[in-house]
Each structure stands twice: as C-alpha cells, then as structure tokens.
DOFIKE-728153 format. One record per residue (C-alpha): x negated, y negated, z; residue in one letter. Coordinates in Angstrom, 2 decimals. Example, Ala and Ser with C-alpha at 12.3 -4.5 7.8 and 13.67 -1.06 7.14 Angstrom:
// residues 2
NODE_-12.30_4.50_7.80_A
NODE_-13.67_1.06_7.14_S
END
This chain:
// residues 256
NODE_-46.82_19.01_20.96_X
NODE_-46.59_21.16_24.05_X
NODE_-43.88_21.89_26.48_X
NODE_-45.48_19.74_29.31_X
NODE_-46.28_16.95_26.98_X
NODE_-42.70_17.07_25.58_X
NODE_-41.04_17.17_29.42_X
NODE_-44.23_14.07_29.99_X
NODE_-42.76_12.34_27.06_X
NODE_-38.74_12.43_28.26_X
NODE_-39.38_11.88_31.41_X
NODE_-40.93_8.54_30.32_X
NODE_-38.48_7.45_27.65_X
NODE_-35.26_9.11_28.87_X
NODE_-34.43_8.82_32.82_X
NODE_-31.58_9.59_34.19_X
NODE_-30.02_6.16_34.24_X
NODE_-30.66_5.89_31.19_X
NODE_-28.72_9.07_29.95_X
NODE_-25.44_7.86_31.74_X
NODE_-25.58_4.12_30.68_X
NODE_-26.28_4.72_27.11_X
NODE_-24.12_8.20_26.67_X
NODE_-21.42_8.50_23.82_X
NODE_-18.76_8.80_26.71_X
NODE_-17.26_6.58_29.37_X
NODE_-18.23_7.38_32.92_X
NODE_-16.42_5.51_36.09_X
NODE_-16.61_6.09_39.48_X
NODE_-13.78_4.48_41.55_X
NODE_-12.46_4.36_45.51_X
NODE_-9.07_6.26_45.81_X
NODE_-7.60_2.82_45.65_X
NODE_-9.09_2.55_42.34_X
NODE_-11.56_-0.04_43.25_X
NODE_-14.13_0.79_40.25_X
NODE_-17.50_1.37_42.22_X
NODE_-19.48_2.46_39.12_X
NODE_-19.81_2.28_35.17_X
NODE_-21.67_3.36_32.19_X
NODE_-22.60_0.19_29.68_X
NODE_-20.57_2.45_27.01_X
NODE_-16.96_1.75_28.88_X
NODE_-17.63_-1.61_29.62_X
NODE_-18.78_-2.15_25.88_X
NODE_-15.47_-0.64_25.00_X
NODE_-13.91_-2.58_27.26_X
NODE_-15.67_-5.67_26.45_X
NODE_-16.66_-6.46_30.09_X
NODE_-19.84_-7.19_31.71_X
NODE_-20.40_-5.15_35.43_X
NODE_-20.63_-8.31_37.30_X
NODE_-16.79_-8.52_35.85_X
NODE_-15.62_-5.23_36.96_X
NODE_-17.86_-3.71_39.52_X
NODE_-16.22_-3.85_42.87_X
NODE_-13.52_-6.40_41.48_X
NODE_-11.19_-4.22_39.02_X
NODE_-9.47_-1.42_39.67_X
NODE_-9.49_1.50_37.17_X
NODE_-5.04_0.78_36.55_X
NODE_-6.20_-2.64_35.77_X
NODE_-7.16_-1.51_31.98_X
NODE_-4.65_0.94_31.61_X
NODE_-1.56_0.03_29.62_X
NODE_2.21_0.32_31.42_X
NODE_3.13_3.24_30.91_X
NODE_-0.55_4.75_32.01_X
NODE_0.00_2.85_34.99_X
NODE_2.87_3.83_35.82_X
NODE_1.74_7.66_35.01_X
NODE_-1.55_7.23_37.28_X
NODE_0.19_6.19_40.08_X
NODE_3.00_8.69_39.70_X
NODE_1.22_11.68_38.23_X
NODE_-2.58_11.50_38.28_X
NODE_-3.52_10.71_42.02_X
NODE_-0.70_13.16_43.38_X
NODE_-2.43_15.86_41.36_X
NODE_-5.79_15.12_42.16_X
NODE_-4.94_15.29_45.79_X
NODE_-3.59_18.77_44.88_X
NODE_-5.45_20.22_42.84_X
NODE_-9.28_17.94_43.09_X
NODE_-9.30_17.80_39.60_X
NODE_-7.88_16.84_35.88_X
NODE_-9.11_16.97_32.38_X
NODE_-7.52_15.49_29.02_X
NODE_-4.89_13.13_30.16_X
NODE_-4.11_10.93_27.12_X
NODE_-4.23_7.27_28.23_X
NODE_-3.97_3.67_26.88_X
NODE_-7.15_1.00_27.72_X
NODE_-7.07_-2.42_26.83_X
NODE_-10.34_-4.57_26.49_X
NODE_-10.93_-7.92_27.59_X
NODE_-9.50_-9.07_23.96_X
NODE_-6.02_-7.42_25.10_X
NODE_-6.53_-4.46_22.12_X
NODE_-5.26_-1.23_22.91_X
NODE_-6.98_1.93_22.11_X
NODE_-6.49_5.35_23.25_X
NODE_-9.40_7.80_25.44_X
NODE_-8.95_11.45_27.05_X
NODE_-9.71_10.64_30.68_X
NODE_-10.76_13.55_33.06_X
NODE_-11.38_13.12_36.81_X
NODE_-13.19_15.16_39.88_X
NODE_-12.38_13.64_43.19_X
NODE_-15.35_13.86_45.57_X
NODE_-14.75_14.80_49.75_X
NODE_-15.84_14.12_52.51_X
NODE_-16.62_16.93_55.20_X
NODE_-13.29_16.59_56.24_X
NODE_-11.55_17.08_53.03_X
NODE_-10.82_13.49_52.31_X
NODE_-11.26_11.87_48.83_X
NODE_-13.65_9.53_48.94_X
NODE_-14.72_8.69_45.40_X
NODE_-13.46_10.00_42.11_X
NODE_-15.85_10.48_39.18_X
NODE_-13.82_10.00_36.12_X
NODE_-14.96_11.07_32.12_X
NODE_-13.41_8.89_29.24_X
NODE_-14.02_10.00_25.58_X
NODE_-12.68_7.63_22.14_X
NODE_-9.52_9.25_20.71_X
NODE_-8.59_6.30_18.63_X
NODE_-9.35_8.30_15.38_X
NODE_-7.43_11.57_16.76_X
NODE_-4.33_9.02_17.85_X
NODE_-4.57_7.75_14.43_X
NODE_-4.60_10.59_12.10_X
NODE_-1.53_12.08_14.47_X
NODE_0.37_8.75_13.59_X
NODE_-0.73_8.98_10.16_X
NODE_0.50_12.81_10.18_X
NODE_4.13_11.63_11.83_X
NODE_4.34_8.85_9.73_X
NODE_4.09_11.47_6.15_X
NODE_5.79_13.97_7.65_X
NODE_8.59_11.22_8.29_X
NODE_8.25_10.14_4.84_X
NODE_8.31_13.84_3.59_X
NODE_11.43_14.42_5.46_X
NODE_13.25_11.03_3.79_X
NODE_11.72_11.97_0.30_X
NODE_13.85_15.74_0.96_X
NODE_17.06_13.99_1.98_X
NODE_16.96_11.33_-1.15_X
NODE_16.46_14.52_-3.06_X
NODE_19.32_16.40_-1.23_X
NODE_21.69_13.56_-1.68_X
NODE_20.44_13.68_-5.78_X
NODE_21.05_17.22_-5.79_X
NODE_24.61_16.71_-4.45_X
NODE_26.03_14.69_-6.62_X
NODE_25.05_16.72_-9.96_X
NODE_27.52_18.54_-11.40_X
NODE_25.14_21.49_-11.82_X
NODE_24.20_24.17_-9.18_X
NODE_21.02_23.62_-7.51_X
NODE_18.56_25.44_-5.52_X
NODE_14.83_26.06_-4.38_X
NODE_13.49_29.51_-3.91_X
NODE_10.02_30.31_-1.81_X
NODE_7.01_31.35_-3.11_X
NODE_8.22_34.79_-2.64_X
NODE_11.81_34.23_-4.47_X
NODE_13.88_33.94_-1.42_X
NODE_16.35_31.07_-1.63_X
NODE_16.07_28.49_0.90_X
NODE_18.87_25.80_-0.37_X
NODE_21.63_25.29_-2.46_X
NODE_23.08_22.12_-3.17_X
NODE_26.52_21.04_-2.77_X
NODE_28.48_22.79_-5.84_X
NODE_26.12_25.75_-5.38_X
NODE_28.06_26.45_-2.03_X
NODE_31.71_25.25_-3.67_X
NODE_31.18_27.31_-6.51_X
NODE_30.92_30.64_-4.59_X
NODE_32.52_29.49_-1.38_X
NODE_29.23_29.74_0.65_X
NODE_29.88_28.77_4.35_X
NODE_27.05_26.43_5.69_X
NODE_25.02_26.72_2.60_X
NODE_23.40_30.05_3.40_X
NODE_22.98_32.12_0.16_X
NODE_20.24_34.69_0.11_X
NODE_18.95_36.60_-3.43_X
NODE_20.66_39.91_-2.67_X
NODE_24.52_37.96_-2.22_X
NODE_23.17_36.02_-5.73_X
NODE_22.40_39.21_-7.37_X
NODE_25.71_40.93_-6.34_X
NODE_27.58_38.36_-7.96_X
NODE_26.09_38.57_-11.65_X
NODE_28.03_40.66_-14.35_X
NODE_26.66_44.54_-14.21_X
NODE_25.67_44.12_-17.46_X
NODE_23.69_40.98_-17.00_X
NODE_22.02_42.05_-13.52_X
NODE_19.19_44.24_-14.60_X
NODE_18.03_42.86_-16.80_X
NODE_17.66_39.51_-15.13_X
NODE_16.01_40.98_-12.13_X
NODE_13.55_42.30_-14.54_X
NODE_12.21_38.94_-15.91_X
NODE_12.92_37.06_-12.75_X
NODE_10.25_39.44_-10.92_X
NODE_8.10_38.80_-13.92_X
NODE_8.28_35.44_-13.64_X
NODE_7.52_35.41_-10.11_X
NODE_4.21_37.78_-11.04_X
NODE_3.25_35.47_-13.84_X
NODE_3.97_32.04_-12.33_X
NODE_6.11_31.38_-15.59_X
NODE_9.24_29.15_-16.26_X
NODE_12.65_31.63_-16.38_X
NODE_15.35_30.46_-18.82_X
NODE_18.35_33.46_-18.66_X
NODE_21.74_33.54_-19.77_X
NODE_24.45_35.77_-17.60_X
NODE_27.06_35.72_-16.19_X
NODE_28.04_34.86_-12.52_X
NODE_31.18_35.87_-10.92_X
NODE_32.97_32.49_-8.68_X
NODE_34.76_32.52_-5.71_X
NODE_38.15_33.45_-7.91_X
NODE_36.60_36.33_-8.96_X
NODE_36.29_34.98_-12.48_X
NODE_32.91_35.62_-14.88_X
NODE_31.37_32.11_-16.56_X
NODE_28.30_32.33_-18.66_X
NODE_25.30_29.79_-16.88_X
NODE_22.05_29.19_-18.45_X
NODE_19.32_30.35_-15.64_X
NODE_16.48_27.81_-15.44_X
NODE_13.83_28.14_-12.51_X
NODE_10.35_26.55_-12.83_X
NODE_7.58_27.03_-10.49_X
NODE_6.17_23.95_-8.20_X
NODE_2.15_24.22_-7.25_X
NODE_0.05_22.53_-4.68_X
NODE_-3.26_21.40_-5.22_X
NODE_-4.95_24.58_-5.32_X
NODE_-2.36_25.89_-8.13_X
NODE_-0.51_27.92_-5.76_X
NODE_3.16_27.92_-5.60_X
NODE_4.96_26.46_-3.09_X
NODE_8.26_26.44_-4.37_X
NODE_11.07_27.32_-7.33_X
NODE_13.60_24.83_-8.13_X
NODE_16.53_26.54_-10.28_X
NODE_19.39_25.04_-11.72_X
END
C-alpha cells in the first residue's frame, strides 16, 4: 500500500470526530461557569451518562467529589486565570451509579481578543490503578511498620541483648537490655563503641570472623567477652545470622 492510499484509507475510516469521541482519554470543554459545552463518548462512558444528560445541563463540579469541589473552586479556576493553564491535578469523579474513581485532569483556558476566558478545554486520564497500587503500597508499608513494632516490643521483653546490623555490618537497633546493659542513651550503639567494649584478648579475633562472615554470607557463633556499664567482663555467646530478600541478597543481621 502507498502513502496516498494509506492517508485515502484514514481519512475514510478515522475522521477527526472520530479520534476525540473514541480516544483512551476524557476530553471536556466547559464555560468558565463550568457549564460542560462538550464531551468525548469515553468520559461520559466513564461517567455513565448519555450527552443529552450532560451537555449544556451539568457543570464539570457536578461529578467531582467534595473535596475536588471545594479544591476547583478554591484552587483550580484562580490558577487558570493566572497562569491559562494546569496539568495533573489529582481529582475524584463519580458516575451516574455514585462510584468514585480517581483521573489526572489538565486544563487550557481559551480567550477571547480581549483576554477573557471563554471556554476551557480540559484532559482527563484513568488513575484508578495508580490510586490503587499507592493505597496498596501505604497499606504494606503500614503493615510493615506494625509487623517492626510487634517485633520491637518481642525484642524488649527478652532477657537477651538484641540487635540488627545492615547489610554492611553497621548496627541499626538494639533492643531494650542491649541499651541497659551498656548504658546506651537513646539506643544509639554503632560497631566501633561495640568493638571497644570487648576484652583485648577477645577483639581480634572476633573482628576477624565477623568480617568473614559478612564476605561469606555465613551464620557467626563467637564467644568473648564484653565489658558492662560497671566496667565488669561477662563471657556472651555471639550469634548473628544473615536475613535475604528474594534475590538472595542480604538485607539485614539479627544478633543476639
């Protein structure tokens, strides 16, 4: 097929009013008053509406939920006015059925000679999906954050001392009688202050097969010595054990 028969052929099958009624995206065109002059059959099949229903007798705040009303009239129009434009506002429609569901909405406001709006052409693209994968993100990371403070709490009330390194070997918490054992103000403990406080004869050696065991990925088991806040050495049996994601890279140590 040739060029000219191709261009023969779309101009045929696809016209222009075709191309905005049937496009993936809303498209509205609406007085400043928000009178809704114009539609695309996409929004009104979202919206569940047929154009005799809307054209010329809803106004575009009329599908928009409270608070997007409220943050049209208070925020959108001012800033059209100022600026003649706006692109990826997050707002609320609800179809005919009263269910919600959530579009970025971009606007151009058209002039007159004399500067005044007289129309505003308005884009509106389907975030449901994006709206809910972000709740589905807060709600795990919410769940995540309960899951760490059950396993704080746990942690607490063990009699033994607790803590998670990084990947790396830094420590990034110590439980409850980790910080009363060596006096730690505000649980902050990093490896260095840990180190300092084994036996001389017991530190070398330990940072020896805890570095290997951080090269290797390995469980450590150690015995030493640790100094508390009375200045007093007590032998303690060193246990750390790696923690791996899905891709078997570590995340995290826990020690005890």
């Amino acid at each position: 097929m040739t060029r000219e028969n191709a261009k023969e052929l779309l101009t045929h099958v696809i016209d222009p009013e075709t191309l905005y009624h049937q496009a993936p995206c809303g498209y509205v065109t609406f007085t400043p008053d928000g009178t809704i002059i114009n539609i695309n059959h996409t929004l009104l099949n979202w919206l569940s509406y047929t154009a005799d229903e809307v054209l010329y007798e809803r106004k575009f705040g009329d599908f928009l939920s409270k608070g997007g009303q409220i943050h049209y009239e208070m925020f959108f129009r001012p800033m059209l006015n100022v600026s003649g434009s706006v692109k990826e506002l997050s707002y609320e429609l609800k179809t005919k059925q009263g269910v919600v569901f959530h579009v970025l909405f971009g606007a151009v406001a058209i002039r007159d000679q004399n500067g005044q709006i007289v129309a505003v052409n308005a884009i509106l693209t389907d975030n449901t999906d994006r709206k809910h994968y972000e709740q589905e993100l807060l709600v795990a990371r919410n769940q995540a954050d309960k899951e760490r403070r059950n396993l704080q709490f746990l942690a607490d009330l063990t009699p033994d001392l607790i803590w998670t390194t990084t990947s790396e070997g830094e420590i990034d918490y110590i439980n409850a009688r980790f910080a009363d054992y060596f006096q730690v103000p505000e649980r902050k403990f990093t490896q260095e202050q840990f180190v300092a406080r084994i036996h001389p004869e017991d530190r070398n050696g330990f940072i020896t097969a805890w570095a290997e065991k951080l090269k290797r990925g390995e469980k450590l088991s150690y015995d030493l010595r640790l100094e508390n806040h009375r200045g007093e050495y007590c032998w303690h049996l060193i246990k750390s054990v790696p923690h791996y994601n899905d891709q078997q890279q570590i995340l995290k140590w826990f020690g005890s």
